[in-house]
Backbone bond lengths (Angstrom), bond angles and torsions (degrees), N, CA, C in turn:
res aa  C-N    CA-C-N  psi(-1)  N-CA   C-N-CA  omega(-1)  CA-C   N-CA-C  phi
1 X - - - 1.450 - - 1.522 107.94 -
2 X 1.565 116.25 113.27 1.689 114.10 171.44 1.694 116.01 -56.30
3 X 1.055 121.79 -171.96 1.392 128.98 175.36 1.343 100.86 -93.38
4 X 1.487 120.17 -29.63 1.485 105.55 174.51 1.702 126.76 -56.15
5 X 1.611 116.52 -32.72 1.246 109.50 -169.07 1.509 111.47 -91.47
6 X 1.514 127.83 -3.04 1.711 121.61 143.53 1.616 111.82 -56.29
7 X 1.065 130.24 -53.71 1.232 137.21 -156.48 1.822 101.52 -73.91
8 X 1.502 122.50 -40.29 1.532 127.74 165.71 1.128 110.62 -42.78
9 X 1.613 99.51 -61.90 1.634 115.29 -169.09 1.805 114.72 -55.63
10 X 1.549 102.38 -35.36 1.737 109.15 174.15 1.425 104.88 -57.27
11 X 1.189 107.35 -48.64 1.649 119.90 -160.98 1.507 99.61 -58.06
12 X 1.501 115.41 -63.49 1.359 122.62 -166.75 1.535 109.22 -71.72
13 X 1.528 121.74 -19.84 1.879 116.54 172.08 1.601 101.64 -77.99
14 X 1.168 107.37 -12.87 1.961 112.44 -177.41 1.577 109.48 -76.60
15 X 1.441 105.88 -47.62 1.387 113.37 159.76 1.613 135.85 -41.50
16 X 1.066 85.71 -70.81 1.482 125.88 153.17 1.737 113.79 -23.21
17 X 1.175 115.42 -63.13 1.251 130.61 177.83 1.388 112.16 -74.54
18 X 1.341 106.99 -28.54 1.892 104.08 164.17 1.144 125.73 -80.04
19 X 1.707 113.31 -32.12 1.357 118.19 -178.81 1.270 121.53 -81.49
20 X 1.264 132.02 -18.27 1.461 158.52 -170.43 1.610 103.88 -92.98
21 X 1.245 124.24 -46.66 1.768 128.59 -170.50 1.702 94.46 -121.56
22 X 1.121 130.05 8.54 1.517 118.75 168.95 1.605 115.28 -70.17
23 X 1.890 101.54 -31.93 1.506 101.81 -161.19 2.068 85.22 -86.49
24 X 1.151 137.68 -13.26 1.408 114.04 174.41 1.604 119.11 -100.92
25 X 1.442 114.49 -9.79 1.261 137.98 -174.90 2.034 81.25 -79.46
26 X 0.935 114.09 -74.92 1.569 105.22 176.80 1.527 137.04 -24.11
27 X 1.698 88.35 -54.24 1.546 110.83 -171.27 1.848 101.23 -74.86
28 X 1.149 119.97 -45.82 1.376 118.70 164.90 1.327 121.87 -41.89
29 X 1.048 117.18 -48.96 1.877 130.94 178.22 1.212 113.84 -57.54
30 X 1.302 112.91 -36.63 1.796 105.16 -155.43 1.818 78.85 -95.09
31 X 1.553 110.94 -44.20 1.645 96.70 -176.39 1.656 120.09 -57.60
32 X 1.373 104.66 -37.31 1.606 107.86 146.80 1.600 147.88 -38.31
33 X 1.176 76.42 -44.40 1.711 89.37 177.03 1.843 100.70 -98.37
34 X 0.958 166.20 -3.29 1.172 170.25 7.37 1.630 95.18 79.21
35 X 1.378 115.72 -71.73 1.833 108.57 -159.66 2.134 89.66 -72.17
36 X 1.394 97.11 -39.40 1.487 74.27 -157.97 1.718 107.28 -82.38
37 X 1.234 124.70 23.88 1.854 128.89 161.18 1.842 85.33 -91.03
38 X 0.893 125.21 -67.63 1.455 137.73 177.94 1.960 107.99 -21.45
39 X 1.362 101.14 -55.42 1.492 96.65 178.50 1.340 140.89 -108.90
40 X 2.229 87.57 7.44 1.644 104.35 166.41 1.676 100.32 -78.62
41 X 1.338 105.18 -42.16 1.304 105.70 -174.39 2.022 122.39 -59.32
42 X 1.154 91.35 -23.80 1.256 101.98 -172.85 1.519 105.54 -107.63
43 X 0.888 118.96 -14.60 1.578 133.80 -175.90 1.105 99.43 28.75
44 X 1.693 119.08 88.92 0.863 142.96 -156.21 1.571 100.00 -159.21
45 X 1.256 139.70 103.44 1.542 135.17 -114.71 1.870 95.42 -154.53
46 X 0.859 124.80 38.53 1.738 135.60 -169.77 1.470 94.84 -115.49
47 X 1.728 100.47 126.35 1.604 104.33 167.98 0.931 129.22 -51.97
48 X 2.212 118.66 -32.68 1.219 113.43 -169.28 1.171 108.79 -81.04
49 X 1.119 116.20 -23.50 1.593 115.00 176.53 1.448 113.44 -37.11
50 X 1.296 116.81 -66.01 1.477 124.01 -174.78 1.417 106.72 -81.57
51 X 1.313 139.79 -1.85 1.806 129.18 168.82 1.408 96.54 -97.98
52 X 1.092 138.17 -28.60 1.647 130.72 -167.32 1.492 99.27 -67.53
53 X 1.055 111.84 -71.00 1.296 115.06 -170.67 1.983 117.49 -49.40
54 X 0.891 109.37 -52.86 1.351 134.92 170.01 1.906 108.10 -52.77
55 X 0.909 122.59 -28.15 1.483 130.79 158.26 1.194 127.53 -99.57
56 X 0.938 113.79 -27.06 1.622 122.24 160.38 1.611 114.88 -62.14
57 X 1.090 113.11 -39.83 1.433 145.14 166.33 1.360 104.90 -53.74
58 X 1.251 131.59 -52.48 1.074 149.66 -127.78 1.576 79.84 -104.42
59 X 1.128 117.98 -88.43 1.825 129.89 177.75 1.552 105.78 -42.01
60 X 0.801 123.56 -48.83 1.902 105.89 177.31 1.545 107.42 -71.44
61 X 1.316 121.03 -30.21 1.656 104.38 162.99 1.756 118.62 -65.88
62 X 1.230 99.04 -25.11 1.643 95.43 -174.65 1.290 96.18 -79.68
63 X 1.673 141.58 -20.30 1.476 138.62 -152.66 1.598 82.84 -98.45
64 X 0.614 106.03 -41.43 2.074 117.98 -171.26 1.351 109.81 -50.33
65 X 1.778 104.69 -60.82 1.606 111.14 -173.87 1.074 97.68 -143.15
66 X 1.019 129.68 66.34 1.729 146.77 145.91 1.134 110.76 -59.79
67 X 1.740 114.27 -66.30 1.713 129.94 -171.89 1.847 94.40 -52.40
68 X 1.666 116.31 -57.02 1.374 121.81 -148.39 1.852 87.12 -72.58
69 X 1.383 135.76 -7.08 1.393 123.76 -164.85 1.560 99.22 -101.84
70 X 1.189 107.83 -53.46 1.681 123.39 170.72 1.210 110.39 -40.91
71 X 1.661 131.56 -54.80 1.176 133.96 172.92 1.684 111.34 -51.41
72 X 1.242 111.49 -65.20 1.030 107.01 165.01 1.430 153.31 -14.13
73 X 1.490 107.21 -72.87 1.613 129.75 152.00 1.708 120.35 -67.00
74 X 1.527 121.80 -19.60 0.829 99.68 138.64 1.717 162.69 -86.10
75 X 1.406 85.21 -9.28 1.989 101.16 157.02 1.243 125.38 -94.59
76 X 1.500 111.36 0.69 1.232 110.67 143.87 1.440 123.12 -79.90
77 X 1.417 120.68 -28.30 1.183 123.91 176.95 1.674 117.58 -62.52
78 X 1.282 113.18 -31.60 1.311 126.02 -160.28 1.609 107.55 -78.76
79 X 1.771 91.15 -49.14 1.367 118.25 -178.22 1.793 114.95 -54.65
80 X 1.213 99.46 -39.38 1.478 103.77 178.85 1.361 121.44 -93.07
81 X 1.459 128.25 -9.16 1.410 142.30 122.03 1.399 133.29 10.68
82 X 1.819 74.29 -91.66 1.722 105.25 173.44 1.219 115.82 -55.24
83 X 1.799 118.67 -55.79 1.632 120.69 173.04 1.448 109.65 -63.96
84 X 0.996 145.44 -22.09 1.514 127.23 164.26 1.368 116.60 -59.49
85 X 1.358 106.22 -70.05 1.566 114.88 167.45 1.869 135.34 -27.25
86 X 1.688 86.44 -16.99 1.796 98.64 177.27 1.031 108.62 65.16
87 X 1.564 138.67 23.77 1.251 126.56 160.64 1.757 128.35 -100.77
């Protein structure tokens, strides 16, 4: 195994890690940014206020694209497998 195909493999789990948690890293934010106009405006100042929503959020994106994320990381998993292995 060269030194080049650790350093691919970093590159592509880096990717990987954006493309896989970008779509809930997103969905958190906007519900974030959404609760907290919501409780300046209302000044309405309770932690759960702003974690409920934001996890709730959180679990219907994972119910949504769970299958499409899993698939994902796992052909990456497979994929980077095979190229270690030198075959």
């Amino acid at each position: 195994m060269t030194l080049e195909i650790p350093a691919n493999l970093l590159r592509e789990g880096l990717v990987m890690v954006g493309v896989v948690g970008g779509p809930i890293f997103l969905v958190m934010l906007g519900v974030g940014l959404v609760m907290g106009i919501l409780q300046a405006a209302t000044q309405i100042n309770d932690t759960a206020v702003g974690f409920l929503p934001r996890a709730a959020a959180a679990a219907a994106c994972l119910w949504l694209a769970g299958g499409w994320m899993m698939e994902r990381m796992s052909q990456y998993l497979a994929q980077s497998i095979v190229r270690m292995s030198g075959r």
